[in-house]
MIZAMI-978395 format. One line per 2 residues: their letters; for each residue x, y, z of C-alpha. Coordinates in steps of 0.05 Angstrom, whole numbers, plus 32768, in hexadecimal, padded with zeros to 4 digits. Example, Ala and Ser with C-alpha at 12.3 -4.5 7.8 and 13.67 -1.06 7.14 Angstrom:
<pts>
as	80F6/7FA6/809C  8111/7FEB/808F .
</pts>
This chain:
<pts>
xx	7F5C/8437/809A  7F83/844B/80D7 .
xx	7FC0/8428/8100  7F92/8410/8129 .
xx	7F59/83EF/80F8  7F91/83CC/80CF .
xx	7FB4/83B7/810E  7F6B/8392/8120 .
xx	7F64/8378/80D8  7FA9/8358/80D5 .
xx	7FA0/833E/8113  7F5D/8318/80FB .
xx	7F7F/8304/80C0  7FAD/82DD/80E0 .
xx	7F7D/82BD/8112  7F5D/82A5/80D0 .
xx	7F9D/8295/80B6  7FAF/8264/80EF .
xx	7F66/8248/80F4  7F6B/822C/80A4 .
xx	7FB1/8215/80BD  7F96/81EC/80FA .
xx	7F5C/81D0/80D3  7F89/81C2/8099 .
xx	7FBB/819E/80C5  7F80/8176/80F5 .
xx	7F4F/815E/80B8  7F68/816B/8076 .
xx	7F99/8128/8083  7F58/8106/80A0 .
xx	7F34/811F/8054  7F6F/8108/802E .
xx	7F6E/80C7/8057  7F28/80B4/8055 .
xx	7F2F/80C6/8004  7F65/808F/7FFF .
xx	7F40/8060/8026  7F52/8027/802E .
xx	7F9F/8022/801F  7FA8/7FED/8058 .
xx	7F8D/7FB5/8076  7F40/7FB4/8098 .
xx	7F32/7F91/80D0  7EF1/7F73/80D6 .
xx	7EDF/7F69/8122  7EAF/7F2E/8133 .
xx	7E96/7F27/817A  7E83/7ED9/8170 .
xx	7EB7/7EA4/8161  7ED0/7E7C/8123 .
xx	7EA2/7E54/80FC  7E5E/7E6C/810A .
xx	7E29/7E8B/80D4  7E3F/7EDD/80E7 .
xx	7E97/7EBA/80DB  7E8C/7E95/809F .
xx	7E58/7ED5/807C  7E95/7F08/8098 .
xx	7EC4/7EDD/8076  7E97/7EDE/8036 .
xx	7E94/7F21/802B  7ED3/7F3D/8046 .
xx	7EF5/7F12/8015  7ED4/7F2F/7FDE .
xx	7ED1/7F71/7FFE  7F1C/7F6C/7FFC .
xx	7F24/7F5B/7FB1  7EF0/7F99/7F9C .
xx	7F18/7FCD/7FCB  7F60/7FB7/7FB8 .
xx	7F71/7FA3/8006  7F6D/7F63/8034 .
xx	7F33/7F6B/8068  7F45/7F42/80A1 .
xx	7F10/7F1A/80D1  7F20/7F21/8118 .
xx	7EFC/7EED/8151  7EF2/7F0E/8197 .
xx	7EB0/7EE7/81AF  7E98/7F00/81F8 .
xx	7E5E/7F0B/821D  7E36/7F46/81FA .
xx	7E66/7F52/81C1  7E8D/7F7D/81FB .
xx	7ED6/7F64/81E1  7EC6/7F6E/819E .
xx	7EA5/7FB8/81A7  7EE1/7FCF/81D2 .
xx	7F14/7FB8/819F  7EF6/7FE3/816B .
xx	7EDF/801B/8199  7F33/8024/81B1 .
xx	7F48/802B/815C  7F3F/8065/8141 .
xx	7F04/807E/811D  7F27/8078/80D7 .
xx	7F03/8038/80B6  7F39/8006/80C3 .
xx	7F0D/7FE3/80FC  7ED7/7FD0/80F7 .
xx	7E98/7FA8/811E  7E73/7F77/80FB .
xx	7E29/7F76/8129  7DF2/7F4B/812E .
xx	7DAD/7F4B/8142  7DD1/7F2D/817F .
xx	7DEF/7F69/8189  7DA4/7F8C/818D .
xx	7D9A/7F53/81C4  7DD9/7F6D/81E9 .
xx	7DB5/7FAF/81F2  7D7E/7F8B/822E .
xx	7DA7/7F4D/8238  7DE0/7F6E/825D .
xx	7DE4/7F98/829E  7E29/7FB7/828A .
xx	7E2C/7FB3/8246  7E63/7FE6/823C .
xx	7E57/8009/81F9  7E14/801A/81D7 .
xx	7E10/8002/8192  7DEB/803B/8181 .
xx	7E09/8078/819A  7E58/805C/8194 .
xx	7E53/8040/814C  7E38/8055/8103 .
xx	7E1C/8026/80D9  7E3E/800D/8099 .
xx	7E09/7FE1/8072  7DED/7F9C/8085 .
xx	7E0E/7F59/8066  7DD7/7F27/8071 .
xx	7D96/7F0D/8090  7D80/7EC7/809A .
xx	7D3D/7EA9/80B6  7D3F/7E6C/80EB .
xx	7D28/7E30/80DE  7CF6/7E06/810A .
xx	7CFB/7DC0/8100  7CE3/7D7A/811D .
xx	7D02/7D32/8122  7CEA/7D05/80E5 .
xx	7CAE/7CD4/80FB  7CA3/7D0E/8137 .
xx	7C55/7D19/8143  7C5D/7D63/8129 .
xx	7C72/7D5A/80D6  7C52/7DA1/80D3 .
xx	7C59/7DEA/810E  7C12/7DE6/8108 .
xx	7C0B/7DA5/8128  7C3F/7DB2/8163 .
xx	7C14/7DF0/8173  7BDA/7DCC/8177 .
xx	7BF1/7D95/819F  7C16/7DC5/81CE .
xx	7BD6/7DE4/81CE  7BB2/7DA7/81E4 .
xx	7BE8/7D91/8217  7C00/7DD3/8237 .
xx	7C45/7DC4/8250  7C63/7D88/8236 .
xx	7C83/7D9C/81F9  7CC9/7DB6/81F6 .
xx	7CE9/7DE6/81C4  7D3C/7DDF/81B9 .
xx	7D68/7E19/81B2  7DAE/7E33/81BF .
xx	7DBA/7E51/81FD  7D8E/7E89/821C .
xx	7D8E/7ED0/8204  7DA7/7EB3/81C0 .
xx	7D79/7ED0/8182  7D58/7E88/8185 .
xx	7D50/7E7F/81C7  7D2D/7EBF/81C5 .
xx	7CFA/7EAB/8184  7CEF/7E6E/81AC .
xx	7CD5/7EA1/81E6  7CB4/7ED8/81B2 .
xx	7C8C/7E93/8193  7C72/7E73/81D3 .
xx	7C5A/7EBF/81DD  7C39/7EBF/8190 .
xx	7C21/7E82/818A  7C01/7E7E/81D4 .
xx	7C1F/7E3A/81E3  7C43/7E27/8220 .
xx	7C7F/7E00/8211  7CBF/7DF8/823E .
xx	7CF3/7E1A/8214  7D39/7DEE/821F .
xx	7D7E/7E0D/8211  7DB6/7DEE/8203 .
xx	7E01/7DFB/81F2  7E08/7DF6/81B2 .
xx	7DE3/7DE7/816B  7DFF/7D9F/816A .
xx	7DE7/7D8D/81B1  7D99/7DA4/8195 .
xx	7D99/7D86/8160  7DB0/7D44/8186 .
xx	7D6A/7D50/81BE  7D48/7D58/817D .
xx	7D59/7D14/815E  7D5C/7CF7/81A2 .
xx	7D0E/7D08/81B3  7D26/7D35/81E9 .
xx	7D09/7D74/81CD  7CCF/7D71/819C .
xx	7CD9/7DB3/816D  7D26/7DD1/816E .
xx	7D30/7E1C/814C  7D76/7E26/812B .
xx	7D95/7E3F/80F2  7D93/7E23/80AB .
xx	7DE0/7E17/80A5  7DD5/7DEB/80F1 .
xx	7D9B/7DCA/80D2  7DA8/7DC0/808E .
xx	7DCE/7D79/8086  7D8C/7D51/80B4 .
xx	7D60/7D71/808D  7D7C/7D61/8049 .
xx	7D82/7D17/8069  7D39/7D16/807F .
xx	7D4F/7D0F/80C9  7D24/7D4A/80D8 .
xx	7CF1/7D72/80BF  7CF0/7DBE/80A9 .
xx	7CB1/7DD3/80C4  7CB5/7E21/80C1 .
xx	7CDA/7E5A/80B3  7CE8/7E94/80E1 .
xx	7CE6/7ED2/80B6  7CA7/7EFF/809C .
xx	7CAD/7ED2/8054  7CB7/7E8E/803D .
xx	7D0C/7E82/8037  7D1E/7E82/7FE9 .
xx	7D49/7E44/8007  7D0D/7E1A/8023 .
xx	7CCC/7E3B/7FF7  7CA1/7E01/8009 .
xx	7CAF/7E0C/8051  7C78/7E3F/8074 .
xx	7C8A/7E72/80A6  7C73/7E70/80EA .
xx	7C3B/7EA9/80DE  7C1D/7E74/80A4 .
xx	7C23/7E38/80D7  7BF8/7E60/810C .
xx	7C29/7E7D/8136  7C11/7EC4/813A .
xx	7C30/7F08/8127  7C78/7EE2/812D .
xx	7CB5/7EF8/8108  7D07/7EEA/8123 .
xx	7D37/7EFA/80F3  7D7E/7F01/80FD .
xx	7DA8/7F2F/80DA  7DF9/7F49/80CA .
xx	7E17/7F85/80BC  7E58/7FB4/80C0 .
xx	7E62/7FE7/80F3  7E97/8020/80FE .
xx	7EAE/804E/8139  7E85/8090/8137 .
xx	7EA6/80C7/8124  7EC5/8097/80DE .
xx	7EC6/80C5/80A1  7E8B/80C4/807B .
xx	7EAD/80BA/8039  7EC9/8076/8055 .
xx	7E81/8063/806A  7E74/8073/8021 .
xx	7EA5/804F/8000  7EA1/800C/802A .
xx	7E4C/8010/801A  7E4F/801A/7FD3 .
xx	7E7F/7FE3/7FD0  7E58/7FB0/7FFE .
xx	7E23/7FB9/7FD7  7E4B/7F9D/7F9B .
xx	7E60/7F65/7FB9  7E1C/7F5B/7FDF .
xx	7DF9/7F60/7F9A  7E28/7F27/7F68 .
xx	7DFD/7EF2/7F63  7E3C/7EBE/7F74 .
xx	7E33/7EE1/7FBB  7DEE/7EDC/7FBB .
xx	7DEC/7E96/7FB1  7E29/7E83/7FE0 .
xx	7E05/7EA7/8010  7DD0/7E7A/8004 .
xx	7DE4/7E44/8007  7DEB/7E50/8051 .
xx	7DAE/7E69/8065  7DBF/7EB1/805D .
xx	7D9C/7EE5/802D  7DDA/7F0E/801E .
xx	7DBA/7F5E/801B  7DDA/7F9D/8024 .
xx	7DBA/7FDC/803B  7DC7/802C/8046 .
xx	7DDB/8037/8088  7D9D/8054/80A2 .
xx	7D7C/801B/8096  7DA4/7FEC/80BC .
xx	7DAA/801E/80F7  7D57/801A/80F5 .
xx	7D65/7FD3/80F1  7D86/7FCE/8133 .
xx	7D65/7FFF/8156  7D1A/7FD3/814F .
xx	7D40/7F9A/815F  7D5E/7FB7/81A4 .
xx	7D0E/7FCE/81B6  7CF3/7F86/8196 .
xx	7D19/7F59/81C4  7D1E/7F86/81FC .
xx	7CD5/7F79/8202  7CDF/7F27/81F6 .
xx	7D13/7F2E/822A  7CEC/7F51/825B .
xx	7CAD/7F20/8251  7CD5/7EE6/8258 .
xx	7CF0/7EFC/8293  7D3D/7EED/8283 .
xx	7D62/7F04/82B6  7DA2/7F3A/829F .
x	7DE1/7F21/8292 .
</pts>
């Protein structure tokens, strides 16, 4: 080898030599890191506010969460329009696991609901595993005409227009089965919103609505005191919490299913070992049977998954009610 050939071949060797350095010193920390993970505190960041179904499942797990993985997990409340607050919190932390989104089928809504929704739940995030999914519940004031979803379709059948459904406000997963099962059942019903869960409940009792969708946890105490009637469930089966209830497919209402769902997000670009390590312990906690039956208790059927299929998840949900949105012509946000 002459001068000139080992001149070259040092030269390369220390190219190579100062490449390993630079990857050693950019990701080798990140490796080490996401190997530890977590040695400090999680935040957990919720786009809805305190005391809801999505708060009080967070607050669930993450406490459990916390005991399997040796560190607190803490719940953080930024409600806004289109989960916008919430998504730019975690978006501006970085990409290590420390942040993270909890979303919703909500969040799927977002996607057609919003002109400027300013991330894409999609693209911007990786999926972590899903926490829970509960059905709605359909239900009737005692001593109403309608004891059965069968006989408030027929009637609104009959009498095209003078029947009113009660939900929370527009755009809100209920709001929008409302819309998806005046569509399914072929009935026309005026679908009312109101503010909150209390205030239809109160037009239920009060005879100003005649059938009011909500969830189980909203519904639960007037049904277990025979002020109203469960008359269907939302989802594709009977609820292990109300068996003898049917859904709306049994009752007549057509190819009709509205489920609503939970799950963990990160930041893209979050190691795949800490994706790992908070989905193998999720489905832990997700799988005790105490959890299962807290979970329960509130409506909620407490289920992890792999990420894939939570990203699926969301990505039918985004095309479902993009097309309830668009026949119901509501108007963006």
């Amino acid at each position: 080898m002459d001068k000139r050939d080992r001149y070259s071949l040092s030269r390369r060797c220390a190219s190579f030599a100062a490449a390993a350095a630079l990857f050693a010193a950019l990701f080798l920390p990140q490796i080490v890191h996401a190997q530890n993970y977590p040695n400090k505190p999680v935040r957990l960041i919720l786009p809805f506010g305190a005391g809801g179904v999505a708060d009080v499942t967070a607050r669930l797990v993450t406490e459990k969460l916390g005991e399997k993985l040796g560190q607190r997990f803490i719940i953080e409340n930024m409600p806004g329009a289109g989960g916008i607050n919430a998504a730019r919190a975690v978006l501006s932390a970085p990409a290590d696991g420390y942040t993270l989104a909890l979303f919703s089928n909500g969040t799927a809504i977002s996607v057609s609901l919003f002109k400027n929704l300013t991330f894409n739940p999609v693209t911007d995030f990786v999926p972590v595993s899903s926490m829970g999914y509960f059905d709605f519940i359909f239900v009737t004031k005692a001593g109403s005409p309608y004891p059965t979803l069968a006989e408030f379709i027929k009637s609104a059948k009959q009498k095209p227009g003078t029947l009113n459904v009660g939900t929370i406000n527009v755009g809100s997963t209920q709001n929008l089965a409302a819309q998806l099962f005046r569509s399914t059942a072929g009935v026309d019903v005026t679908i009312v919103p109101f503010r909150s869960s209390p205030e239809v409940l109160i037009a239920l009792l009060r005879g100003d609505i005649q059938l009011a969708i909500e969830n189980y946890s909203a519904v639960q105490s007037h049904v277990a005191d025979k002020a109203a009637i469960a008359v269907s469930s939302s989802g594709p089966m009977r609820t292990t919490f109300l068996p003898n209830v049917p859904t709306v497919r049994e009752a007549g209402g057509g190819e009709f299913e509205a489920r609503s769902w939970n799950a963990i997000f990160a930041p893209k670009d979050t190691p795949p070992e800490v994706i790992n390590t908070l989905n193998a312990a999720l489905r832990e906690v997700l799988g005790a049977p105490d959890m299962k039956k807290r979970a329960l208790d509130l409506g909620i059927e407490a289920k992890a998954s792999s990420p894939n299929e939570i990203l699926d998840r969301l990505k039918r949900d985004i095309d479902k009610w993009a097309q309830v949105i668009e026949r119901a012509g509501i108007a963006k946000q």
